[in-house]
N, C-alpha and C positions, 0 to 999 in steps of 0.2 A: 460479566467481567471482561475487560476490555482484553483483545489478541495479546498483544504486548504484554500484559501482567500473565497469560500462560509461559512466559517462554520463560528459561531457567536463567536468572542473574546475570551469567557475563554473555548472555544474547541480548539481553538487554540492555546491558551498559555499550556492545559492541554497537546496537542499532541507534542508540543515543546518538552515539559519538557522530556514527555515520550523517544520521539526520541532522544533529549542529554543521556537518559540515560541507555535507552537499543537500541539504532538508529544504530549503528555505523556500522551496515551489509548493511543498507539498503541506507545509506549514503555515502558509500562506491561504492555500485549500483547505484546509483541514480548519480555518478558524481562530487559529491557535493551542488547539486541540493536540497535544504532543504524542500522543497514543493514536488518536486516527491519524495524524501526521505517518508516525511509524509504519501503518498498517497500510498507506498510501507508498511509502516509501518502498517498503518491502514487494508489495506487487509490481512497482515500478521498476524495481533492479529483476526482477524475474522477466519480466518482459519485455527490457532489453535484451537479456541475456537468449531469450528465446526468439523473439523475431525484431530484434535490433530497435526498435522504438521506444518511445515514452508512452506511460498510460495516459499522458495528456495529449497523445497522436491518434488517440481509440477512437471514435464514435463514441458519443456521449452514454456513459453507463451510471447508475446508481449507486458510485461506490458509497455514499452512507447508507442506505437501505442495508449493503452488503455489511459492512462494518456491524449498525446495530444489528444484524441478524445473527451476528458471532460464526460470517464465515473465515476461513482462513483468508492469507493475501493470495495465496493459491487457486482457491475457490473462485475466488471473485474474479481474478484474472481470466480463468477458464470462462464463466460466465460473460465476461467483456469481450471476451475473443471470438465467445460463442454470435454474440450478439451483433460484431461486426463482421461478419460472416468467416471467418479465420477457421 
């Protein structure tokens, strides 16, 4: 089950919104894919918030490995931070 279908209804409709409206990078990444979009989106606002960047400023990481492997946006972030030596 994709990340986005765990979280409770109005995290979901809140992360919709967001992804419509600042999404369209990660939407773009994602394939079209609205649910990895989300799960793109979601690591992405955490890792500005945590060391000011985008996850498209990382060192190349395998966020779909991360995605299908049903880690959080949390996880995989650590894992991308880990990887570019952070």
């Amino acid at each position: 089950m994709p990340w986005t279908e765990t979280l409770p209804r109005d995290k979901r409709d809140k992360l919709a919104a967001a992804l419509a409206e600042h999404g369209s990078e990660h939407v773009a990444y994602a394939g079209g894919d609205e649910n990895y979009a989300g799960f793109l989106l979601a690591a992405d606002v955490i890792c500005r918030k945590q060391i000011g960047v985008s996850i498209f400023d990382l060192a190349d990481y395998c966020w779909t490995d991360a995605y299908h492997d049903d880690m959080t946006p949390g996880d995989a972030l650590r894992g991308a931070l880990a990887a570019d030596g952070f």
